[in-house]
ZAPA-17490 format. One line per field, with one value per residue (C-alpha): residue in three letters; x, y, z. Coordinates in nm, 2 decimals, always signed. Layout:
BEGIN
aa <- ala, ...
c1 <- X, ...
c2 <- Y, ...
c3 <- Z, ...
This chain:
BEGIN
aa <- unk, unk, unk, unk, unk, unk, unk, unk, unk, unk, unk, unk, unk, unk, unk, unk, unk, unk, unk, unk, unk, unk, unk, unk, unk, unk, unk, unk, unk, unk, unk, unk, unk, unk, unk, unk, unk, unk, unk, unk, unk, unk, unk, unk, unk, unk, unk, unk, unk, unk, unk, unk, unk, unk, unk, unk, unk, unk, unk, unk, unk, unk, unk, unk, unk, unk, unk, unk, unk, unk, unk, unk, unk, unk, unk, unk, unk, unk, unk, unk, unk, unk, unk, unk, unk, unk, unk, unk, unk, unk, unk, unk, unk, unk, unk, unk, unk, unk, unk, unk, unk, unk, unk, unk, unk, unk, unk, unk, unk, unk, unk, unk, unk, unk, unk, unk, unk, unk, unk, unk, unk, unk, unk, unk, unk, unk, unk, unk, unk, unk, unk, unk, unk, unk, unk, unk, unk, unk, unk, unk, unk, unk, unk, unk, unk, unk, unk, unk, unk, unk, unk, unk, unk, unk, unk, unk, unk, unk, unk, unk, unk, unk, unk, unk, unk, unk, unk, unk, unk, unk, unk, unk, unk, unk, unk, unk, unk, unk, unk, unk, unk, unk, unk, unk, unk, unk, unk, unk, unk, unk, unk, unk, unk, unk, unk, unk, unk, unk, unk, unk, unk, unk, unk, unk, unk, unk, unk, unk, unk, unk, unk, unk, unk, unk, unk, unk, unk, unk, unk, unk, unk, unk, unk, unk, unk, unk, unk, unk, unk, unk, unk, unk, unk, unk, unk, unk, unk, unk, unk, unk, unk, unk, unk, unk, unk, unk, unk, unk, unk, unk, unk, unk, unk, unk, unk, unk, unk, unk, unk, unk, unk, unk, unk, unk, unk, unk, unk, unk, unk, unk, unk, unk, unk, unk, unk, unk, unk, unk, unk, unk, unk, unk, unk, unk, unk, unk, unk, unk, unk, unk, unk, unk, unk, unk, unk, unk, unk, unk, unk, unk, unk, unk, unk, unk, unk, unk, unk, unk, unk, unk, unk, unk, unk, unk, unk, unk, unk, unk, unk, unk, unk, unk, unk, unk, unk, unk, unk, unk, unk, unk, unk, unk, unk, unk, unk, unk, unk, unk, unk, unk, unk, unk, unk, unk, unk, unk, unk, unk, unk, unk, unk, unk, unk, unk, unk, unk, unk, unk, unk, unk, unk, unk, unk, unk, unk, unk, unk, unk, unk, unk, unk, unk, unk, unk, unk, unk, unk, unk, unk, unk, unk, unk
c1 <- +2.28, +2.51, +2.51, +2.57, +2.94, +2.89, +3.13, +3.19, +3.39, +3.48, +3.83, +3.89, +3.89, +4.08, +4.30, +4.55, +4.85, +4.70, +4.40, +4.34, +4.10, +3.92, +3.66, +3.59, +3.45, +3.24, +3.12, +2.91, +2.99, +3.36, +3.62, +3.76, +3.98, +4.04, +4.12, +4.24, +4.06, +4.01, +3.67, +3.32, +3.25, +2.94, +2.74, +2.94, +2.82, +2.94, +3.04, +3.26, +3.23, +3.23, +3.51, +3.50, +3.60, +3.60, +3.30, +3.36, +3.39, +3.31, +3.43, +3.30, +2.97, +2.78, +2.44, +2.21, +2.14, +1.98, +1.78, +1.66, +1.57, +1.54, +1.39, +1.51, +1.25, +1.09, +1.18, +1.18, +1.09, +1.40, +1.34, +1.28, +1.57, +1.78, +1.67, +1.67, +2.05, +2.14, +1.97, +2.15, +2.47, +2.41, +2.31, +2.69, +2.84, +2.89, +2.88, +3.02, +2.99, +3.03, +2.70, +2.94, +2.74, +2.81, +2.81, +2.73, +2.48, +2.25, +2.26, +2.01, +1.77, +1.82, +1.89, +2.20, +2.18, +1.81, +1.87, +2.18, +1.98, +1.67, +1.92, +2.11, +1.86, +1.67, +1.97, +2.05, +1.65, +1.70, +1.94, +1.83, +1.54, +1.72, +1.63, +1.94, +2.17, +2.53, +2.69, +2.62, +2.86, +2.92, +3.19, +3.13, +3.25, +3.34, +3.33, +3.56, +3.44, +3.08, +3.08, +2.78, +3.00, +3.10, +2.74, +2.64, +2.92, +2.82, +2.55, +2.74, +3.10, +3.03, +2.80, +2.94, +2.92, +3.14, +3.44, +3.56, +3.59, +3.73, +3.80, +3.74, +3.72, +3.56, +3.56, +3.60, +3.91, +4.09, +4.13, +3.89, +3.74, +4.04, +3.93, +3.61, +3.53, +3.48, +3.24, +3.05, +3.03, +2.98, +2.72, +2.54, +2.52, +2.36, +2.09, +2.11, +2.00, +2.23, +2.06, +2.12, +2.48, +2.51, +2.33, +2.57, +2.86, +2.77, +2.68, +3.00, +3.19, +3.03, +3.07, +3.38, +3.61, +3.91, +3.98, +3.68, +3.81, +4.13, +3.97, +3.74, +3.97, +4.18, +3.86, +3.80, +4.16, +4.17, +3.79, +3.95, +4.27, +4.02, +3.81, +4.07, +3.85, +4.07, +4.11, +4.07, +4.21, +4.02, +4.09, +4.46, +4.65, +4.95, +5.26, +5.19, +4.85, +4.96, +5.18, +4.92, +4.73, +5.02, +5.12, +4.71, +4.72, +4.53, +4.58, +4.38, +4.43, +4.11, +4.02, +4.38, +4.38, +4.75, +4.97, +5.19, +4.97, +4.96, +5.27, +5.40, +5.09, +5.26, +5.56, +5.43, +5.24, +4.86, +4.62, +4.53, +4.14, +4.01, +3.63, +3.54, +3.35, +3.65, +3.84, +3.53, +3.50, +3.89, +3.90, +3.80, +3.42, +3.61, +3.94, +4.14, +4.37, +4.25, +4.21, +4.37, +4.68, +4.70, +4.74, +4.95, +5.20, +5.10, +4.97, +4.65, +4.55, +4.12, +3.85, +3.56, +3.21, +3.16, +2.84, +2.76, +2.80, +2.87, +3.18, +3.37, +3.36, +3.47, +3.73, +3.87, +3.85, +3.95, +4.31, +4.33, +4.26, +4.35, +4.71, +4.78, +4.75, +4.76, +4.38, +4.47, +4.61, +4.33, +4.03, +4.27, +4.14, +3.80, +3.83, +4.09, +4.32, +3.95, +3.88, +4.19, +4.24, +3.93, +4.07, +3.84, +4.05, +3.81, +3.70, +3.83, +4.01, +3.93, +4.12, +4.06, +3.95, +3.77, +3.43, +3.22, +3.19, +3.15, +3.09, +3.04, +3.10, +3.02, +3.24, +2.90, +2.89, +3.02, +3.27, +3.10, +3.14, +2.81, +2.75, +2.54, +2.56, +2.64, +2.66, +2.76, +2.87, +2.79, +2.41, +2.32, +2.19, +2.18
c2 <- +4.22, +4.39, +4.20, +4.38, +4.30, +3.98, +3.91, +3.55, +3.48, +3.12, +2.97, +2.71, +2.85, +2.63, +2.83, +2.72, +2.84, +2.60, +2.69, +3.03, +3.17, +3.52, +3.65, +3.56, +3.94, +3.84, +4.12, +4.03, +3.71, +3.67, +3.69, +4.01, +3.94, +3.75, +3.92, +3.74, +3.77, +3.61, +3.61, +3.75, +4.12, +4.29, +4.23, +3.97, +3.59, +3.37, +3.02, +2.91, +2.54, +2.47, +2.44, +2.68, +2.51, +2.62, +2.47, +2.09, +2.03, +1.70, +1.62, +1.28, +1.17, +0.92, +0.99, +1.17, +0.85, +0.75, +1.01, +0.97, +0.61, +0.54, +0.18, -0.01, +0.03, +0.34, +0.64, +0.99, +1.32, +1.44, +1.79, +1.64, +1.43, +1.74, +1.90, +1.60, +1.56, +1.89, +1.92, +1.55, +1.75, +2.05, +1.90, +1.76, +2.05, +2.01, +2.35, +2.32, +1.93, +1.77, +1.56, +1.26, +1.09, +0.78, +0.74, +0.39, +0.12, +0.03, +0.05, -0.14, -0.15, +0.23, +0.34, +0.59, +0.70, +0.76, +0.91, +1.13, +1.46, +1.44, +1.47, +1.75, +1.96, +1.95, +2.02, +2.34, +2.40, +2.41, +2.58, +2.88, +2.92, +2.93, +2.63, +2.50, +2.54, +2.40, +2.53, +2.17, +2.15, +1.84, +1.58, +1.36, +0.99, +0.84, +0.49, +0.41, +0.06, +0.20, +0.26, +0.56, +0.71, +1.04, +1.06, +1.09, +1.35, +1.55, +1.78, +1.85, +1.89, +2.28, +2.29, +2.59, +2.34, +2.08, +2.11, +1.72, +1.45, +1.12, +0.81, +0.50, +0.12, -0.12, -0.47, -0.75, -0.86, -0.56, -0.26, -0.18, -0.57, -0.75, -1.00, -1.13, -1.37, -1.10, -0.91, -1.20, -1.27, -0.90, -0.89, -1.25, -1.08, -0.77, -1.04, -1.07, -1.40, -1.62, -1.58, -1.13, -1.21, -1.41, -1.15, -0.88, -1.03, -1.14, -0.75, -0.67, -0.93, -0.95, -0.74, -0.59, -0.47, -0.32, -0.06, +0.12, +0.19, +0.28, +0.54, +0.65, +0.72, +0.92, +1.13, +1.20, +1.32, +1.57, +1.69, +1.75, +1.96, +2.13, +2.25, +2.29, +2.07, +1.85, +1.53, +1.18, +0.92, +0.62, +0.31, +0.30, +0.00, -0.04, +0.16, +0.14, +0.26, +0.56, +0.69, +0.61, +0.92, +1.12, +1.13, +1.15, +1.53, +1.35, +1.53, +1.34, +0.98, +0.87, +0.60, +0.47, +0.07, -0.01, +0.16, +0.14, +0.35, +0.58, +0.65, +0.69, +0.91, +1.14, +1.16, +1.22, +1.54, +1.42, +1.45, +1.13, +1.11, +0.82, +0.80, +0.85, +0.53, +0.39, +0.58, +0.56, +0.18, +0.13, -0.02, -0.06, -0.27, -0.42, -0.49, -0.27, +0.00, +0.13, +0.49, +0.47, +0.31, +0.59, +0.84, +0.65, +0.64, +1.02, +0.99, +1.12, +1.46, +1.45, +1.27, +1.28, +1.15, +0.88, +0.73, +0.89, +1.26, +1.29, +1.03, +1.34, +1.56, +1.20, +1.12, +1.45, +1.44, +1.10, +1.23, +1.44, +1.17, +0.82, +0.99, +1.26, +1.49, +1.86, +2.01, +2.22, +1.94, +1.69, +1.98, +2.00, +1.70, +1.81, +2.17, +2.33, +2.07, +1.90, +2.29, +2.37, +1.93, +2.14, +2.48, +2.66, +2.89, +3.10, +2.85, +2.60, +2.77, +3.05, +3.33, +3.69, +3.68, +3.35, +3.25, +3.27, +2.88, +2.80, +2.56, +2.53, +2.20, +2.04, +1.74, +1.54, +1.21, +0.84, +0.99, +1.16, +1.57, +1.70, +2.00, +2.29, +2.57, +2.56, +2.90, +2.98, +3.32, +3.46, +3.29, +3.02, +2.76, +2.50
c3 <- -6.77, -6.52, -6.19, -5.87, -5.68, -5.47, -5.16, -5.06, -4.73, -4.68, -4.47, -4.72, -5.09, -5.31, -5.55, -5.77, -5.53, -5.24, -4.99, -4.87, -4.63, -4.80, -4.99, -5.33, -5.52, -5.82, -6.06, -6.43, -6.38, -6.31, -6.00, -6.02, -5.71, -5.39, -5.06, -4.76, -4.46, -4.15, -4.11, -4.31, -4.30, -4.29, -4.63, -4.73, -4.78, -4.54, -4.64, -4.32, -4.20, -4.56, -4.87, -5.20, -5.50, -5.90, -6.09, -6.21, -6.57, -6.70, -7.06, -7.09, -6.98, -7.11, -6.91, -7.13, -7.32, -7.02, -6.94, -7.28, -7.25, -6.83, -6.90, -7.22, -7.51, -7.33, -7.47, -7.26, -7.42, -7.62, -7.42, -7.08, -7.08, -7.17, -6.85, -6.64, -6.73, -6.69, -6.35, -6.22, -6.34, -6.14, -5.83, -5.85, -5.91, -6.22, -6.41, -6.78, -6.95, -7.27, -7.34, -7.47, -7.75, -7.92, -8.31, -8.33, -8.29, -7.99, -7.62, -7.41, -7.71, -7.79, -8.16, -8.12, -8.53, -8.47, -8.09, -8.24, -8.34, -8.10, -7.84, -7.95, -8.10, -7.76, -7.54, -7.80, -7.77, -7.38, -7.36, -7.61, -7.39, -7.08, -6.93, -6.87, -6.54, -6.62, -6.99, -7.22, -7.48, -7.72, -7.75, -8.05, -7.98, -8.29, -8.37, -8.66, -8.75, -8.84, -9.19, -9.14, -8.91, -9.11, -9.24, -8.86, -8.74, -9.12, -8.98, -8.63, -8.82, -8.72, -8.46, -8.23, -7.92, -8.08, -7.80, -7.82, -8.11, -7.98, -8.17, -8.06, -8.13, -7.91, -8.14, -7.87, -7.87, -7.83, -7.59, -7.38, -7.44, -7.47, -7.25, -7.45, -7.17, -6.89, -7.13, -7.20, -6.77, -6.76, -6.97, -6.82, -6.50, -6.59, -6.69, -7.06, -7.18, -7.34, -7.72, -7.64, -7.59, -7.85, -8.11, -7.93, -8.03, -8.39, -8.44, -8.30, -8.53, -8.85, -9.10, -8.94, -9.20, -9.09, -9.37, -9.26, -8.92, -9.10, -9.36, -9.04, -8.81, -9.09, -9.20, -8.81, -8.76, -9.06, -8.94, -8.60, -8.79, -9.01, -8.72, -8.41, -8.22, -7.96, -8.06, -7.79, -7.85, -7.64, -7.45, -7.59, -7.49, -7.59, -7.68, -8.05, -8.00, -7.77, -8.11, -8.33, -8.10, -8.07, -8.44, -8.51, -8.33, -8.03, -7.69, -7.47, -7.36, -7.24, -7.01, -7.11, -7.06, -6.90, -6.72, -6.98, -7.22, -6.97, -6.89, -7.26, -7.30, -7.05, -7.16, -7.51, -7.35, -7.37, -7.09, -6.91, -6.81, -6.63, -6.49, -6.18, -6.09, -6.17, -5.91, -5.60, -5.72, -5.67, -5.98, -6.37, -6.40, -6.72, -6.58, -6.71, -6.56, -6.19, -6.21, -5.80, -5.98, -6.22, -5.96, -5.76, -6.02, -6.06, -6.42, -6.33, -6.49, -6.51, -6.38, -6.59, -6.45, -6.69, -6.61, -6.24, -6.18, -5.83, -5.88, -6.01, -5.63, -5.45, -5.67, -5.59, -5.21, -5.22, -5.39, -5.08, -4.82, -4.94, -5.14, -5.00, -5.26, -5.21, -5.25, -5.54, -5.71, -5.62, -5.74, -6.05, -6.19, -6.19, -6.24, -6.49, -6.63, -6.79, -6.90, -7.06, -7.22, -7.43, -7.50, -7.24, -7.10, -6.91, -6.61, -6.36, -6.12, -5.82, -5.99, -6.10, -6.46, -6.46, -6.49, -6.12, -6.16, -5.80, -5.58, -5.23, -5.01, -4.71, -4.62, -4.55, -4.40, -4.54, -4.71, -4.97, -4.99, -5.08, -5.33, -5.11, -5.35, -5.73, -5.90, -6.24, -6.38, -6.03, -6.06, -5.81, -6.00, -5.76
C-alpha cells in the first residue's frame, strides 16, 4: 500500500557522516532523502528536544524463552508469548530481531526440543496475521555436544527467516564456564538447592562425547555454506579457538570470552558482539570479558540485547558519554554494523534508500534514554 510522503524535522538525526539537524522525507516505507534545515516547516513533524536514530537491530536475544515460560514449570501460550516478546522489543526500540533459540536441553525446568517449534510456528503465525510490530527473524543456536542437534535444526534448515546459525559449546570447564566454581556460586545464589546443581552438572558431564561436538559442529558449518546463512561462532576463548571460526566461514565472534579472542577476531575480519547487560552492568555476570573493556580497546562492533531489551539504547549512549565515542559510531553498534554482521543491507542507518526504521529519543532521566516513538517502514508502531 502506497503511503503518503511524511516530513520529520528533528536537530539531532544521527546519520552515518555524524549528527545533522533536518528533515527526514519518508515515502512507502523508506528515506528517500534528508534536507538540512534549521528548524520544522509547516506540515512537517516536529521532533526537536529529542534525538533521531535508525531502528535497533538485535541479533541475539535470548528473551522469548521467557515469555514462553514467565515462572518455571508454567508455560505461556506459544502465541501470546510471541506478542508479548515482540511488544517488550518494540517498546525498546527495537525494530528488526533475531528470536535467538537454543537447540539443547533445559532452562529453568523448560524443555527447549519440545519448546523449539511451538515457538516458531507462533511467531511465523503472528506475524502472517499482522500482529507483530518489530520484523522477527530467527537465529538458530546450535549446541554441538547434543547428539539430536541436526534432527532439531532439520525442519528450520530453510525456513525463509533463518538469518543466523551459531555454534556453540558450553560444557563446564571450558569457555564461557571455565571457571566451574563461579557457575556453581552463580547458580547457589540464584537459589538452586544443592541436589539441582548437582543434577545440572551431571547432565552437563555425562554422556559427553567429544566426537559429537566434532561431527556437529562440521555438519553445522557445511549447513551454513550450503545456505549462505552467517555463521557465529560463540564464547571463543582462545587464539586457537578464534581460527577454528575463521577457517569454519564464521563471521561473527560472539560474546568473545578474552580480550585476546577478541582482538585476533578483529584482525581476522569477524564482527565482535558483546551483550548489553554486560556493557550497563560494567562487566560479564560470569566473569568473563567486560563488554566496557572491549570498547575501550576499540574491539567493539555490536551490542546485542541479550537477555534485556532496553540494554541495547544505554549501551549505545553510554559509548557516547562514558568513552567518548562519536554518536554515529556509538548508534553503530546497535543499528547497521548488527544489520549488515546478518546480510541485511536495507536497514540501520538514516540514509536515502533505507528502510524508515526509526526511532525517536528522549535523553530521560538516570541515565537511561527512553524510546518515545518507534516506527517501522514509515508506520509508528510504538
Amino acid at each position: 500500500m502506497l503511503q503518503d510522503e511524511i516530513r520529520i524535522f528533528c536537530p539531532e538525526v544521527i546519520t552515518p557522516e555524524g549528527q545533522i539537524s533536518g528533515d527526514i522525507i519518508v515515502r512507502d516505507g523508506h528515506i528517500v532523502a534528508i534536507e538540512p534545515r534549521a528548524s520544522a516547516g509547516k506540515g512537517v513533524l516536529d521532533w526537536s528536544g529529542d534525538i533521531l536514530i535508525a531502528g535497533l537491530v538485535d541479533i541475539h536475544t535470548d528473551n522469548f524463552e521467557k515469555h514462553y515460560q514467565p515462572r518455571p514449570g508454567a508455560l505461556w501460550d506459544a502465541y501470546g508469548a510471541a506478542l508479548a516478546q515482540d511488544g517488550q522489543c518494540a517498546s525498546a526500540g527495537i525494530t528488526t530481531v533475531l528470536d535467538s533459540l537454543a537447540l539443547h536441553g533445559s532452562k529453568d525446568g523448560l524443555d527447549r526440543k519440545t519448546a523449539l517449534a511451538p515457538m516458531i510456528e507462533a511467531m511465523d503465525a503472528a506475524a502472517k496475521d499482522g500482529a507483530l510490530r518489530a520484523d522477527h527473524l530467527l537465529h538458530l543456536r546450535c549446541e554441538v555436544t547434543n547428539p539430536e542437534l541436526m534432527d532439531l535444526v532439520a525442519p528450520f534448515r530453510d525456513h525463509p527467516k533463518l538469518r543466523l546459525l551459531s555454534v556453540m559449546d558450553h560444557t563446564p570447564g571450558q569457555r564461557q564456564v571455565s571457571d566451574v566454581g563461579r557457575m556453581q556460586r552463580n547458580l547457589a545464589e540464584a537459589g538452586h538447592s544443592a541436589e539441582e546443581i548437582s543434577n545440572m552438572m551431571t547432565f552437563r558431564f555425562e554422556g559427553r562425547d567429544p566426537s559429537v561436538a566434532i561431527e556437529n559442529r562440521r555438519k553445522v558449518v557445511t549447513l551454513a555454506k550450503e545456505t549462505g546463512v552467517p555463521l557465529a561462532a560463540h564464547d571463543d576463548a582462545t587464539l586457537d579457538h578464534v581460527e577454528e571460526a575463521h577457517q569454519d566461514g564464521c563471521t561473527i565472534s560472539e560474546f568473545p570470552v578474552t580480550l585476546e579472542a577478541a582482538r585476533r577476531a578483529r584482525e581476522l575480519g569477524m564482527m565482535n558482539a558483546m551483550g548489553g547487560p554486560n556493557f550497563v552492568r560494567g562487566s560479564s555476570h560470569s566473569g568473563n570479558l567486560s563488554a566496557r573493556a572491549c570498547a575501550e580497546a576499540d574491539l567493539l562492533d555490536i551490542i546485542a540485547s541479550d537477555y534485556v531489551p532496553m540494554s541495547m539504547l544505554r549501551s549505545a549512549f553510554l559509548m557516547i558519554s562514558l568513552m567518548g565515542w562519536a554518536p554515529e559510531k556509538a548508534m553503530a553498534t546497535v543499528s547497521v554494523n548488527p544489520a549488515r554482521s546478518v546480510c541485511l543491507r536495507d536497514r540501520g542507518e538514516i540514509a536515502p534508500g533505507q528502510r524508515a526504521d526509526l526511532l525517536r529519543v528522549s535523553r530521560g532521566a538516570q541515565g537511561w534514554p527512553t524510546p518515545k516513538e518507534v516506527w517501522r517502514e514509515g508506520m509508528r508502531v510504538a
